[in-house]
C-alpha distance (Angstrom), angle and dihedral (degrees) to the residues before:
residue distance angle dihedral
X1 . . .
X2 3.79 . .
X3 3.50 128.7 .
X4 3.84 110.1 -106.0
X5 4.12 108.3 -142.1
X6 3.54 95.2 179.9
X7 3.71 111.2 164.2
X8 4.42 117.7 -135.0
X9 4.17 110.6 -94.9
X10 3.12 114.8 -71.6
X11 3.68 121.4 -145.7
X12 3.63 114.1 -138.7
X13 4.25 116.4 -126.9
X14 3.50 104.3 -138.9
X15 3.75 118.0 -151.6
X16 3.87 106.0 -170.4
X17 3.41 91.8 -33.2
X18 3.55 100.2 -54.7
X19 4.12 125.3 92.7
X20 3.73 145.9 165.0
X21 4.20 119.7 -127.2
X22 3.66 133.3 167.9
X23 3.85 147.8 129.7
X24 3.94 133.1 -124.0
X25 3.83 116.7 -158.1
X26 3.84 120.9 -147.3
X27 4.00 114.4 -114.2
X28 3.85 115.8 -89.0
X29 3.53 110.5 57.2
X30 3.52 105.0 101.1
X31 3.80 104.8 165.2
X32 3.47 102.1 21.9
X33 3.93 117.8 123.0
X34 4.14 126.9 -147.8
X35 3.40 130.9 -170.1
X36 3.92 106.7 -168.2
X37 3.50 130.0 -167.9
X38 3.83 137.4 -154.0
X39 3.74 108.3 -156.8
X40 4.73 110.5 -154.1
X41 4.06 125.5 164.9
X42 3.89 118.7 -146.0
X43 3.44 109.2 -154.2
X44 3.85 95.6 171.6
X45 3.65 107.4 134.2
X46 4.37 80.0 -143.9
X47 3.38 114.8 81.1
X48 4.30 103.3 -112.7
X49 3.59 132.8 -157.3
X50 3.99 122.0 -130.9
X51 4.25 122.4 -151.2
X52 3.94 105.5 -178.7
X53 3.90 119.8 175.8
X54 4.07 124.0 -172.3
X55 3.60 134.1 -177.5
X56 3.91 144.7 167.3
X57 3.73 126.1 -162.4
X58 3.81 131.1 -156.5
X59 3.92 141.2 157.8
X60 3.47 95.5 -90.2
X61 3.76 146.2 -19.6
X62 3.64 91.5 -89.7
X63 3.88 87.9 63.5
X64 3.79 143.5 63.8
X65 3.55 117.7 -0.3
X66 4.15 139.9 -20.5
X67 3.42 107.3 -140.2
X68 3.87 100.5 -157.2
X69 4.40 101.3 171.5
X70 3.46 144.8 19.0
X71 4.03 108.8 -172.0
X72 3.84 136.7 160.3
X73 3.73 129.0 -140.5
X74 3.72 146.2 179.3
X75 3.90 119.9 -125.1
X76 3.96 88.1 -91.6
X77 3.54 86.6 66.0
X78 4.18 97.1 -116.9
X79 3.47 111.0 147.2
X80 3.55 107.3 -114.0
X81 4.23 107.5 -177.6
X82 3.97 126.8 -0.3
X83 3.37 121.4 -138.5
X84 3.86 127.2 -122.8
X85 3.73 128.0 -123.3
X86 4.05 108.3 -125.1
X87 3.64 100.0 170.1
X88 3.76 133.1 3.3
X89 4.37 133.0 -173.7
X90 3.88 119.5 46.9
X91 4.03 87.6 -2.9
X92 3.97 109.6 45.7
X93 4.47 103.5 -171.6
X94 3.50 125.3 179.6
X95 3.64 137.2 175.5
X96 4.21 137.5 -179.4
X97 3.66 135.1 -171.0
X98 3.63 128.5 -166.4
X99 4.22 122.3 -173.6
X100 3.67 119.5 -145.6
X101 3.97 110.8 2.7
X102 3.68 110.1 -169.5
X103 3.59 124.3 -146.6
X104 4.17 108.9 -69.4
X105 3.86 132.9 97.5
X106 3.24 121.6 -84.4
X107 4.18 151.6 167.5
X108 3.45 146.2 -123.2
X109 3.87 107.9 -150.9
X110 4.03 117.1 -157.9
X111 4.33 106.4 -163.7
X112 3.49 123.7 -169.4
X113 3.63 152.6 118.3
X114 3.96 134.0 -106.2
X115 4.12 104.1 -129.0
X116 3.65 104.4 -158.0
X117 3.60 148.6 -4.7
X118 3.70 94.9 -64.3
X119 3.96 128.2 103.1
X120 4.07 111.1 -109.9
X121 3.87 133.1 173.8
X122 3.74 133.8 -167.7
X123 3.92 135.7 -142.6
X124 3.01 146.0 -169.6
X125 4.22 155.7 165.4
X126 4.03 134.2 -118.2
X127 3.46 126.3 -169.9
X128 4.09 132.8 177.9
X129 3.63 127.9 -148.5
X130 3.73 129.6 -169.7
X131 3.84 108.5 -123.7
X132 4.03 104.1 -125.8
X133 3.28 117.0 -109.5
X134 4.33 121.8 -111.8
X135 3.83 76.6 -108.9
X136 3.83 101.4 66.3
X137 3.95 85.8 48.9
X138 3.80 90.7 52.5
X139 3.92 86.8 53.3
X140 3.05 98.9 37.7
X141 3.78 88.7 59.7
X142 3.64 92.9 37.6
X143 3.59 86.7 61.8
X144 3.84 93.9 41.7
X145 3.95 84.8 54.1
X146 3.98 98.9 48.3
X147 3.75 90.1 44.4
X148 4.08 86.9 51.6
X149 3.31 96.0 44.6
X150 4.46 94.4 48.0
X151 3.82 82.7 51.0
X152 3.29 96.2 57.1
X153 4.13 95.6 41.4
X154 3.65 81.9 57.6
X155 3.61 103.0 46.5
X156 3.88 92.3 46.0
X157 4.57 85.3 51.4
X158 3.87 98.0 -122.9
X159 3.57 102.3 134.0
């Protein structure tokens, strides 16, 4: 069985709405799996969306670390969004987004294993986004309409 090197939780430090997390594992663990998590609260009473991206670099495949899952959860553990693979071997990328997080704690959780004998690290980005609210749409379609309907005034000549 491998070693687990999982580092404590994390929190993340928000810095208007956008932060930086990651980990960096010391050299001779080659085998040994992680699965670390960064722990952040919304307390927005708007629902907000979250786009996350990670990614570790090496030499090779054969080197550094595997990066095998970027996931998001709420505190009761339920797996809330998946991430997606982008680009796997010497380069492992990863990205996530979740729509409409209500207010609750929840964590990012980077998996992977370290490949060899060599040190590695991981890093990655966060960023929140209020969801717009049904009024911006209607405005914003409002505005769509009024600037439709001057276009046409004009094209037809009635001042």
């Amino acid at each position: 069985m491998a070693q687990d090197i999982s580092s404590a939780p994390q929190a993340i430090d928000w810095t208007d709405f956008t932060a930086y997390f990651g980990d960096a594992f010391a050299e001779g663990n080659s085998g040994a799996t992680f699965a670390d998590r960064f722990t952040f609260t919304v307390d927005s009473t708007i629902g907000l969306n979250l786009d996350a991206i990670i990614g570790s670099a090496s030499r090779s495949a054969d080197v550094g670390l595997d990066i095998t899952g970027l996931s998001l959860y709420d505190a009761d553990e339920t797996l809330i969004t998946a991430g997606t693979l982008l680009e796997d071997g010497a380069r492992d990328v990863w990205s996530l987004a979740s729509d409409n997080l209500d207010a609750g704690d929840y964590y990012l959780q980077v998996s992977g294993s370290v490949v060899s004998d060599t040190a590695g690290s991981f890093g990655g980005a966060v960023m929140l986004a209020p969801v717009p609210e049904p009024e911006t749409y209607g405005m914003l379609l409002g505005g769509l309409g009024v600037l439709g309907w001057l276009a046409r005034r004009r094209k037809s000549g009635v001042q």
